[in-house]
Structure formats: C-alpha cells, structure tokens
C-alpha positions in Angstrom: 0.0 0.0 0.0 1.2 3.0 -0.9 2.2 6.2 1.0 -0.1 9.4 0.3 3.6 11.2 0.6 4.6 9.5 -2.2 5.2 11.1 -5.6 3.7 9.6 -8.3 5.5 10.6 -12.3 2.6 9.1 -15.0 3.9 8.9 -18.6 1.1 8.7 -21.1 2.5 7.9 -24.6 1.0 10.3 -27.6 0.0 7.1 -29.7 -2.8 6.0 -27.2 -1.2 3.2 -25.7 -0.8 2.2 -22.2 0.1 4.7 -19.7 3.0 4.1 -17.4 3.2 5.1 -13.5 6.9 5.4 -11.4 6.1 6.4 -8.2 8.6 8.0 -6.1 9.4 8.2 -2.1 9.7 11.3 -0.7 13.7 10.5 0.6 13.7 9.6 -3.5 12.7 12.7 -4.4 15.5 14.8 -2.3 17.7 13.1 -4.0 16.6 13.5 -7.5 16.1 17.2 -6.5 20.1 17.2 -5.2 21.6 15.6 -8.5 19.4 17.5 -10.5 20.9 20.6 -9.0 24.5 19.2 -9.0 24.3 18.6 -12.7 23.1 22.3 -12.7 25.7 23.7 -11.0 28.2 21.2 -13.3 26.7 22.3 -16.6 26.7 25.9 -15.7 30.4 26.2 -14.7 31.2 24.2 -18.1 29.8 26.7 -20.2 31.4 29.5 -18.1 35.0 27.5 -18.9 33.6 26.7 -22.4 33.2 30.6 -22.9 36.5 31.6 -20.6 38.4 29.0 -23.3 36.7 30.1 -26.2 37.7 34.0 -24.8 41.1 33.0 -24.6 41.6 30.8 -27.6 40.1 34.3 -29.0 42.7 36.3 -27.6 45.4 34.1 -28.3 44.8 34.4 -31.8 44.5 38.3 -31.6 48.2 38.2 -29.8 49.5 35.8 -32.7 48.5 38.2 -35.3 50.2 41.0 -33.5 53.3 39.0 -33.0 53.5 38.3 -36.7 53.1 42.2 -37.4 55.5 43.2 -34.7 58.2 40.5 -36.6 57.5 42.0 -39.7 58.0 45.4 -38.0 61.4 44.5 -36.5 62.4 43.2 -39.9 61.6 46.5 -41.6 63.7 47.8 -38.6 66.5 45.9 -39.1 66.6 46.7 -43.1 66.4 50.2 -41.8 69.6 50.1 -39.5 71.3 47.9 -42.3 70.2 51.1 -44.3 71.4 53.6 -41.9 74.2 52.2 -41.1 75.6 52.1 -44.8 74.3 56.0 -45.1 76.9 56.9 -42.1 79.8 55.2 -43.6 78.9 56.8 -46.9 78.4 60.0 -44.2 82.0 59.7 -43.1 83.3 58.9 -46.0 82.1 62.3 -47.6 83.1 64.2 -44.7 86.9 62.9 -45.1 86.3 64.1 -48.6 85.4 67.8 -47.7 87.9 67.9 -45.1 86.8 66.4 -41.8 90.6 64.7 -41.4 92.2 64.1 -44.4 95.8 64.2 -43.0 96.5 68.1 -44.0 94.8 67.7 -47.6 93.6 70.8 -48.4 89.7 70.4 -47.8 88.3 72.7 -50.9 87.2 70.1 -52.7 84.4 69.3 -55.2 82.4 66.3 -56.5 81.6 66.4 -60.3 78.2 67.6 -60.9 75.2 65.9 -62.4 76.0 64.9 -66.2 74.6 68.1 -68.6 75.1 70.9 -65.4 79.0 71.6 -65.7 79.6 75.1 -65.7 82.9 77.3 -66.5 85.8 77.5 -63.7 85.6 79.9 -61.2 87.2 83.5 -61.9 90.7 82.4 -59.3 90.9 79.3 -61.4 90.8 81.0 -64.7 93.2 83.5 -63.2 95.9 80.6 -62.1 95.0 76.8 -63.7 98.9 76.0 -62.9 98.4 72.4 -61.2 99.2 72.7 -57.8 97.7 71.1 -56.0 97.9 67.5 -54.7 95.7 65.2 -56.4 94.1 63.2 -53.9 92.1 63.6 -51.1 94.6 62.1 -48.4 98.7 62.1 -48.4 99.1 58.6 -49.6 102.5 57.4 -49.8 105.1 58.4 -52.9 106.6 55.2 -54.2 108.5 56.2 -57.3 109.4 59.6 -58.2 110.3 61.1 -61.6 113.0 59.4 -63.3 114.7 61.3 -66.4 115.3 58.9 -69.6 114.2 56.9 -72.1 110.8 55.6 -72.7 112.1 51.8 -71.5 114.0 53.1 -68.6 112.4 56.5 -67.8 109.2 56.9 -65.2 107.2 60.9 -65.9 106.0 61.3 -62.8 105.0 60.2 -59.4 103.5 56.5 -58.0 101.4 57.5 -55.2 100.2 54.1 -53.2 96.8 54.8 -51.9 93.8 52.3 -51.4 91.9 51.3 -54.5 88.5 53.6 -54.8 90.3 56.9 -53.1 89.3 60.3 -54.3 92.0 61.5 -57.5 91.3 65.2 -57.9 92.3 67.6 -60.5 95.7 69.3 -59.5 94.4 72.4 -60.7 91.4 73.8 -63.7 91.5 73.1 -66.6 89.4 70.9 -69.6 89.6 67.1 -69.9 91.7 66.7 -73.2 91.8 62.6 -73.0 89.8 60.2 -71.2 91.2 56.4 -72.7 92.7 53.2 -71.4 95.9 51.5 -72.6 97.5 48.7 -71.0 100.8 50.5 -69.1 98.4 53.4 -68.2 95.1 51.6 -67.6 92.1 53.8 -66.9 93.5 57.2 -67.1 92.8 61.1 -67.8 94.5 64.1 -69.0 93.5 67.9 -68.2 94.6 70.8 -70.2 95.3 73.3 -67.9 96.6 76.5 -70.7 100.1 77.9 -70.7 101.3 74.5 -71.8 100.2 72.5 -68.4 98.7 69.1 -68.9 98.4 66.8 -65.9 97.9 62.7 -66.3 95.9 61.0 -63.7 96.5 56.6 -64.7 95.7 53.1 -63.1 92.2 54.3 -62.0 88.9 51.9 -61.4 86.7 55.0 -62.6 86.8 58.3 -64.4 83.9 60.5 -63.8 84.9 63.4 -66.2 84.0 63.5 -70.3 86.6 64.7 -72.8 85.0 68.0 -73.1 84.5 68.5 -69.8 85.3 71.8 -67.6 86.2 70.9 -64.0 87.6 72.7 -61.4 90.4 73.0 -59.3 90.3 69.5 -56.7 87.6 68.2 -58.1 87.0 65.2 -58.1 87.6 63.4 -61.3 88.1 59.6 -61.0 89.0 56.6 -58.6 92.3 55.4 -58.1 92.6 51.7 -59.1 95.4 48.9 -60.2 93.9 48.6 -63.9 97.1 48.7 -67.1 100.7 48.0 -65.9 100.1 47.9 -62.0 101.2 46.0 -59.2 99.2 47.2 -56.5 96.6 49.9 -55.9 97.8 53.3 -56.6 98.0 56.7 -58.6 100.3 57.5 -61.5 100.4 61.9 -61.8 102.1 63.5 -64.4 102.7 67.2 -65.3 103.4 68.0 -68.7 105.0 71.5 -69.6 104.9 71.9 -73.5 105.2 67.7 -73.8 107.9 67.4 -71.8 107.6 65.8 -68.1 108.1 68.0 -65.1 108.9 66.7 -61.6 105.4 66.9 -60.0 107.0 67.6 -56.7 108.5 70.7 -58.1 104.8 72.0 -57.9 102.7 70.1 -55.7 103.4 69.4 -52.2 103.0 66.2 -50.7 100.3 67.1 -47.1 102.2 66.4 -44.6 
C-alpha cells in the first residue's frame, strides 16, 4: 500500500497506448532534486569555462597576429639600420672628402656635378689653372718619383700608393683633353690646364669626367685603381710642360 507522501511521475505515450506510473518516495525525491541541481551547477560552470576557453583561444589568436606584425615590423627595422648604417659610412666617408681629417689635404674640394650641369671655372681658377695642387684627397705614400730617360727606362712622374677607390682630384682647372685606357696606363685622364700644363691621372677603377669637360680646381675626377701595368693599388700623376715631363714635386706638395 502506498504512502499518500509518495510522488507519483505518470507517462502517457501520444500514440494511445498504455500509460505508465513510477512512483517515487519522498527521501527519493530529495535526491533526484540534489543531482538534479549538482548537474546544474556542473553544466553551468562548463559553459562558463567553455566561454572563458573560447575567450582565450580568441585572444590568443589576436596576440598571434600582433606578433607576426611586430616581426615583420622588427624586420623593416632591421633593413632600416642595415640602411642607416651604410648611409653613415657613406656620411664619413664624404666628410673625409670635404675635409673632416684628411691628414692636411687641403679640404676645398668638389664632386663632379650631375651629367649636362658643368659650368665654367671659377674667376681664381681662370686666373691661375697651374696644377698645384695634390691630387688626392689624403697624403698617400710616394713610391716612385720622376725618373729622367728613355721611354724603356724612364718613369714621368709620381707613383702614389693609396687604397683602391680613393678620391683623384684635379691638381688644378682646366678641360679634360683625353679620357682612354691602354694597357701601361690603364684607366686614365688628361687635363689641359693652358700655358702649356697638362696633368695625367693613370691606373684608375673610374673616371667620372667627359673629354670635353670643364672641371675645377680638386675636383674630383676619377677613382684610383690597379687597372694597365700595375702591381698594387695606386696613382700615377704626371705634369706636362709643353710635352715634356716635369717633376710633380717641383709644384705640388705632398700634405704632410
């Protein structure tokens, strides 16, 4: 016999057939209630962690992307020191060229300008072209000096030993009357200064200057080099009076 406490659960199928009862005790019944409640609580804290996960696997995504885009910034960053980096060498270099420290090198010096813009000399040039001065940018070391005689034996003018792609420089104003290669003289170039003067400038890597060309007094003109009859990186320099070869030294003074 059943107790009027009891709780009685009566399933009636929808197709008409016989109705089931499941009755329940009232100590039955608290416990249904309590794991009905547990599973409650346990499903709602697995959708909070579901949605704390799915937050995080959200954000984690978002801080991927930004570490890709802060890689490819400090790759950007890195090209741009690289590229710095090369500008201040090239920085230095050109202040050694206009006279930061160029070991007593006089520091008015010019770079060619753009092909199609060179103008006349300036009014002192035109006044005194005589080559006098030294025809590079830094002392460099004399290692042969003029030598008087034949063609075989003879040497017109001065061996300079400086490093390869150093700044040649015209020894005084004047027109470029020769720009050619041969193999004693390599890469070289001639200026006509008037009154006779022509200087020779041999064994460079480049010449910047046209035949045609006005330049000025130390401008630059070329690079030295070891192209034609050469056995190390230097600069041949001639002065020509009237054809004939005139100790350099007798007009240009080494910096000290």
């Amino acid at each position: 016999m059943s107790d009027s406490s009891d709780t009685t659960l009566i399933l009636v199928p929808g197709d008409g057939g016989e109705s089931k009862r499941y009755r329940f005790s009232p100590g039955r019944v608290r416990l249904l209630k309590r794991a009905a409640w547990v599973a409650g609580v346990v499903g709602a804290m697995l959708v909070v962690s579901w949605g704390f996960l799915f937050a995080r696997s959200l954000r984690v995504a978002e801080l991927e992307s930004r570490v890709a885009a802060l890689e490819g910034d400090l790759a950007q960053t890195r090209d741009l020191a690289a590229t710095l980096e090369a500008l201040e060498a090239r920085y230095a270099q050109l202040q050694g060229l206009f006279g930061a420290d160029v070991g007593g090198v006089d520091s008015d010096v010019w770079l060619p300008p753009p092909a199609g813009t060179r103008g006349s000399t300036s009014a002192v040039d035109r006044d005194d072209p005589t080559p006098t001065s030294w025809p590079l940018t830094e002392r460099g070391f004399v290692t042969q000096t003029l030598l008087e005689g034949a063609d075989a034996t003879g040497h017109p003018g001065l061996d300079i030993a400086v490093p390869a792609d150093s700044y040649v420089r015209a020894s005084g104003a004047g027109t470029v009357a020769e720009v050619g290669e041969d193999p004693v003289y390599g890469r070289y170039i001639v200026l006509d200064h008037g009154n006779g003067y022509r200087t020779r400038y041999a064994h460079a890597n480049i010449v910047f200057a046209e035949e045609g060309a006005v330049v000025r007094r130390n401008e630059v003109i070329a690079l030295s080099g070891n192209t034609g009859r050469s056995t190390a990186p230097h600069l041949h320099f001639e002065i020509l009076l009237d054809g004939e070869a005139v100790d350099p030294l007798s007009l240009v003074q080494q910096p000290a």
